[in-house]
MITI-628213 format. One record per atom (N, C-alpha, C): residue in three letters; x, y, z. Coordinates in steps of 0.001 Angstrom, whole numbers, plus 500000, padded with zeros to 6 digits. Example, Ala and Ser with C-alpha at 12.3 -4.5 7.8 and 13.67 -1.06 7.14 Angstrom:
ALA513190494310507800
ALA512300495500507800
ALA513200496700507800
SER512850497750507080
SER513670498940507140
SER512900500030507870
This chain:
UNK584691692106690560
UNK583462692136691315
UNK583724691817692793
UNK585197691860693299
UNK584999691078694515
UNK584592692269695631
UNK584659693027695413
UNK584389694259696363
UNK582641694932696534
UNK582193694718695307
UNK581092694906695094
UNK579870693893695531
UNK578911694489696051
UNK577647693073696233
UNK576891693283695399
UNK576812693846694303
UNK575992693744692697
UNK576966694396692313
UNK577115693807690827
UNK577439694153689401
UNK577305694500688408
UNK577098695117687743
UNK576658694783686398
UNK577318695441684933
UNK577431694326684351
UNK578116694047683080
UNK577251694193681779
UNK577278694936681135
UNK576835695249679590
UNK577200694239678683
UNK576383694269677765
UNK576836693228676681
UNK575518693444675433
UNK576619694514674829
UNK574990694846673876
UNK573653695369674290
UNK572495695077674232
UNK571625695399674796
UNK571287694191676165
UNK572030693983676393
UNK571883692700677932
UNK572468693129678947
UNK571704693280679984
UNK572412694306681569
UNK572809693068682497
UNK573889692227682622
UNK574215690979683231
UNK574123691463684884
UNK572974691831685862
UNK573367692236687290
UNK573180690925688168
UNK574092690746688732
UNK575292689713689353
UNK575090689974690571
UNK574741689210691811
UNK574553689492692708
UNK576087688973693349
UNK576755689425694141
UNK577925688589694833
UNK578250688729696458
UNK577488688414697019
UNK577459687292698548
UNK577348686178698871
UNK578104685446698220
UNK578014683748698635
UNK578108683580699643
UNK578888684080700602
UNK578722683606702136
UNK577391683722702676
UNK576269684415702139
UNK574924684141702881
UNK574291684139701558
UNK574899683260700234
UNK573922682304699620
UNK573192683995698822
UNK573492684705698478
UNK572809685807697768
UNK571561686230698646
UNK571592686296700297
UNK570390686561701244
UNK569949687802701012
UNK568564688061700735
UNK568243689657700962
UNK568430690032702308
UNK569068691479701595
UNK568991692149703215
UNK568891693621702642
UNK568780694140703703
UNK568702696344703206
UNK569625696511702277
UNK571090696153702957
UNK572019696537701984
UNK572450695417700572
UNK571822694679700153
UNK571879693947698727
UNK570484694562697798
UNK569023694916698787
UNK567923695397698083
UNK568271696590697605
UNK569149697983698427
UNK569661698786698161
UNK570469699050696527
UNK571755698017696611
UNK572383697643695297
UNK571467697597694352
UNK570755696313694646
UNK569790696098693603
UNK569095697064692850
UNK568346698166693649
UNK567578698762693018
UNK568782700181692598
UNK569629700437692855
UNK570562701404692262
UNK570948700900690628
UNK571561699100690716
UNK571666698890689588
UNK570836698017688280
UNK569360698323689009
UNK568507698116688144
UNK567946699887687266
UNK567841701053688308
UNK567739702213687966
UNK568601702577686991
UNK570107702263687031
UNK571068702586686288
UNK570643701749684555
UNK570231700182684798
UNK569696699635683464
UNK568572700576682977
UNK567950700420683784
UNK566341701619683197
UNK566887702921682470
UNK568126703636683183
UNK568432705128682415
UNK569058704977681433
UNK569613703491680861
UNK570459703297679956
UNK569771702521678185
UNK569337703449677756
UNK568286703320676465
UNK568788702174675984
UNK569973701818675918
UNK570709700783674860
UNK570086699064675759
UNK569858699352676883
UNK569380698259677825
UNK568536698068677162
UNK567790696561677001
UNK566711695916676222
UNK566251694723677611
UNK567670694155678166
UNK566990693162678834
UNK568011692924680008
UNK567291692743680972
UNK568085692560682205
UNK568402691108682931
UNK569107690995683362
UNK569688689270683772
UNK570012689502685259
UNK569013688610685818
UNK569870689125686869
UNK570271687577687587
UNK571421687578687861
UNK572224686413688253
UNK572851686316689782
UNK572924685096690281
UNK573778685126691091
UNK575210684243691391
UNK576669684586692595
UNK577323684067692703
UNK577395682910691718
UNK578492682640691748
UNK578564680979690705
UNK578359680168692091
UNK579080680397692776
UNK578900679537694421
UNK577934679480695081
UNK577426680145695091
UNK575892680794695550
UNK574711679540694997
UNK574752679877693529
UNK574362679054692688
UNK574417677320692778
UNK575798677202692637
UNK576054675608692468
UNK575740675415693907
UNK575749675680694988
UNK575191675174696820
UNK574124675287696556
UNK572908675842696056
UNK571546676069695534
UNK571076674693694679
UNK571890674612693946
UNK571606673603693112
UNK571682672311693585
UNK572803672192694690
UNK573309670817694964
UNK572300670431696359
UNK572041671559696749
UNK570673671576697556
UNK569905670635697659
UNK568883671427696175
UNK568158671262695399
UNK568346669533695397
UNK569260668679694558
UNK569473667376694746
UNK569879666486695936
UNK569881667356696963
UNK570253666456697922
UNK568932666495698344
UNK568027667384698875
UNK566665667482699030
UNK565524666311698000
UNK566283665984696856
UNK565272665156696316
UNK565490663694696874
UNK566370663570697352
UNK567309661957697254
UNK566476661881698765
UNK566302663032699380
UNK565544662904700557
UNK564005662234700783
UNK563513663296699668
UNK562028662965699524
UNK561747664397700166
UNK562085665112699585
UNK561757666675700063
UNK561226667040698850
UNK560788668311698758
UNK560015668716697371
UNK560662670100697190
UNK560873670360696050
UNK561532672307696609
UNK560459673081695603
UNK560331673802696552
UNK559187674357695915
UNK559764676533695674
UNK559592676846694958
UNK560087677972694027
UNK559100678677695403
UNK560206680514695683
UNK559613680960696528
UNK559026682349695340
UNK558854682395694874
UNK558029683084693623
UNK557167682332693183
């Protein structure tokens, strides 16, 4: 995946799409919304698809997370942008 800024990995009926830009934290931009919707189209044409995952960086992730706890120790609140 290192070349790629989405992925995606099969696994039975599970479409694993993997976002991979950790250096800007999985940021939307033209060219990741682009990916995205190529390899969400590609799950949709693929009948055996049942369910889609969509994930990001492991790094991406764990700086998100550790965030997340340093922000509480603050007295910050994190509030979900969905």
């Amino acid at each position: 995946m290192q070349d790629k800024i989405v992925a995606v990995k099969k696994e039975g009926a599970v479409a694993w799409v993997t976002m991979n830009r950790p250096g800007s934290l999985n940021s939307l931009t033209a060219e990741l919304c682009a990916a995205l919707k190529q390899a969400l189209a590609e799950c949709e044409a693929d009948d055996d698809v049942r369910v889609v995952v969509l994930a990001g960086d492991a790094l991406a992730e764990a700086l998100h997370r550790n965030g997340r706890r340093c922000g509480r120790r603050r007295g910050l609140q994190h509030r979900p942008c969905l």
